[in-house]
C-alpha positions in Angstrom: 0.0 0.0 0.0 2.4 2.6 0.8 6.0 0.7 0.0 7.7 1.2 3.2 11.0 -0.5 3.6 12.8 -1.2 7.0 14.6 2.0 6.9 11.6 4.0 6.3 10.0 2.5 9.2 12.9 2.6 11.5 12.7 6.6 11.2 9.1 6.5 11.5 9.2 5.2 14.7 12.3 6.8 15.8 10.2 10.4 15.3 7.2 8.8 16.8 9.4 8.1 19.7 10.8 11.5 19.8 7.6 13.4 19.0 5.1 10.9 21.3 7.4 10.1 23.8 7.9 6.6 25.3 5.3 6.4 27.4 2.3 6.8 25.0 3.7 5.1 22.0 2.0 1.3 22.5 -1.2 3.0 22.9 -0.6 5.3 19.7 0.4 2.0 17.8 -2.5 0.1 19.0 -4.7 3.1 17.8 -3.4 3.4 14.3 -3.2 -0.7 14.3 -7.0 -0.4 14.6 -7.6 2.3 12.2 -5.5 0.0 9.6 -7.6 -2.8 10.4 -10.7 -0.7 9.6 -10.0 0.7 6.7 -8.8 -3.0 5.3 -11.8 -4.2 6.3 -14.2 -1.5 4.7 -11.9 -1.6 1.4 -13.0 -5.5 1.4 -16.5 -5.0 2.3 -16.3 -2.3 -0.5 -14.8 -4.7 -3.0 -17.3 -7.4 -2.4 -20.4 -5.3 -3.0 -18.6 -4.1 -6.7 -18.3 -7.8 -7.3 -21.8 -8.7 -6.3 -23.0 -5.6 -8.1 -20.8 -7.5 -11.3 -22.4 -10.3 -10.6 -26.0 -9.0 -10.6 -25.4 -6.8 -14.0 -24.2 -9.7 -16.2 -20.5 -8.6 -16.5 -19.1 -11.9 -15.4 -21.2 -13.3 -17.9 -19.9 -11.1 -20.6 -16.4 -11.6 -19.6 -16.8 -14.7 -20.1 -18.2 -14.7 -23.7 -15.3 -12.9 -24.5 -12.9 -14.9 -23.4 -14.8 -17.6 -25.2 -14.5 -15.3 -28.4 -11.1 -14.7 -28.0 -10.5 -18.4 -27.5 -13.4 -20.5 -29.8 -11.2 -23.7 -29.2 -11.2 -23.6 -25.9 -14.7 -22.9 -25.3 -15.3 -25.5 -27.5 -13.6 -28.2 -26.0 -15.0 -26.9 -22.9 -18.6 -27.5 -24.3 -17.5 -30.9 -25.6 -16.6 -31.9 -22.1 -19.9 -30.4 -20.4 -21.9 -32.5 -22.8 -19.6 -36.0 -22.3 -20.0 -35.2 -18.6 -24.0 -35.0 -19.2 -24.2 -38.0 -21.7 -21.9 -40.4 -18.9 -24.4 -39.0 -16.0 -27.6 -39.5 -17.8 -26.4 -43.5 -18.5 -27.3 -44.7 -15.4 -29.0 -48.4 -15.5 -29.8 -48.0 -12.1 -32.7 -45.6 -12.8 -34.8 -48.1 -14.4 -35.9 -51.5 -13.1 -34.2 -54.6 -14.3 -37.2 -56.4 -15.7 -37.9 -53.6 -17.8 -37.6 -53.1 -21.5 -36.1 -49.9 -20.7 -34.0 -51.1 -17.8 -31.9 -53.8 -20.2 -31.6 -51.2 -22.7 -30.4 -48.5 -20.3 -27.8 -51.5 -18.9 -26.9 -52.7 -22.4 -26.0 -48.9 -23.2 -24.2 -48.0 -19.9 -22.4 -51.2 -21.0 -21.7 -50.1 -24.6 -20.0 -46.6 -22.7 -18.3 -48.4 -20.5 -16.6 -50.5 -23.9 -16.4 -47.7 -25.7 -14.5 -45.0 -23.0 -12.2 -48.5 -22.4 -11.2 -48.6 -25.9 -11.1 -45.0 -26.3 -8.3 -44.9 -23.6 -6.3 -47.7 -24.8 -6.4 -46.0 -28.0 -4.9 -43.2 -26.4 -2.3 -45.0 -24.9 -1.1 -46.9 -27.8 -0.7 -43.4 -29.4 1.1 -42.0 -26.8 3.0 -45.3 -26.7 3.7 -44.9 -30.4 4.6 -41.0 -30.5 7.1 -41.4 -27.5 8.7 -44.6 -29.4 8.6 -41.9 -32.4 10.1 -39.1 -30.3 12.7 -41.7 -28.7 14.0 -42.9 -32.0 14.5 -38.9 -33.7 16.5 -38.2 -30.5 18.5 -41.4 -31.2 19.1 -40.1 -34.6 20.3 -37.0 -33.5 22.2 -38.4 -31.0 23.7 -40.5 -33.8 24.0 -37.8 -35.7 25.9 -35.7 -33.4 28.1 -38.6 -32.6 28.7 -38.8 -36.6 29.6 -34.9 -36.8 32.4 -35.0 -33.8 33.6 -38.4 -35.5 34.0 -36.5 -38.6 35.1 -32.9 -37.5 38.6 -32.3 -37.3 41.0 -32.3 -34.1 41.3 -29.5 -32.8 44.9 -28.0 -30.4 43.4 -26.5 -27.4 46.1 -23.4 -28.3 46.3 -23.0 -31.5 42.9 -23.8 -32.8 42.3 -26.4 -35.8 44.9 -28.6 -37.5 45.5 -27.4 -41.0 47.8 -29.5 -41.9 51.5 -29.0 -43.0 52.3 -25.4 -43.9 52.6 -24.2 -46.8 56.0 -22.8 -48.6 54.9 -19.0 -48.3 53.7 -19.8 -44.3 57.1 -21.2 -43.5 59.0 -18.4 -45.1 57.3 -15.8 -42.5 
């Protein structure tokens, strides 16, 4: 709020000492430590009632149609999600009786789900499998790669850089 450091508040309360004297200074502390805490206090009050006035005009709402316009993939996904969420809820066999027509469908379909979000993960798996045997095999390469390069590059003095190889007539002369 106001940025005080240490220092700052070592020579506030040295002229506070000076100025109040020793004597009254817990009680002048305690004051002001109350007047802090009442002003916090009405500043969060304050800040509720502007949210809850948000609230009550739509502006969350709006915010968050523009976020969802800014990101239409997201959102999307997001609304792809709410509806598998209500689609798995609503599939529950248990609703209907057993001897029921509608009961053995409603059990035959919770079972079909049940297949279906099984296979749908192992699907996943296997390609997550496959794209980190994928991924594992380009870093060998390029680990193979890089192995090839030093292999190939030539040696290199730690003082006088790379070997050229023998000098040439017009280099010996100098």
């Amino acid at each position: 709020m106001f940025d005080l450091g240490m220092s700052e508040m070592l020579v506030v309360g040295t002229v506070a000492l000076i100025v109040v004297g020793p004597k009254d200074l817990p009680g002048l502390f305690r004051n002001v430590g109350r007047y802090v805490g009442k002003a916090k206090g009405m500043a969060r009050d304050f800040s509720r009632a502007m949210n809850d006035a948000a609230d009550d005009t739509g502006i969350k709402d709006m915010a968050k149609g523009l976020k969802a316009a800014s990101n239409p993939v997201g959102s999307a996904m997001d609304g792809i999600k709410d509806a598998t969420k209500d689609l798995t809820s609503a599939v529950d066999p248990t609703k209907f009786g057993a001897g029921t027509e509608t009961g053995k469908l409603s059990a035959e379909r919770a079972e079909n789900a049940r297949k279906i979000q099984a296979s749908t993960a192992r699907a996943a798996a296997e390609r997550k499998a496959r794209e980190a045997k994928e991924a594992m095999a380009k870093a060998e390469e390029a680990e193979a790669a890089v192995t090839a390069a030093q292999e190939v590059a030539p040696d290199t003095d730690a003082d006088t850089g790379p070997d050229t190889g023998p000098a040439t007539e017009a280099e010996s002369k100098s």
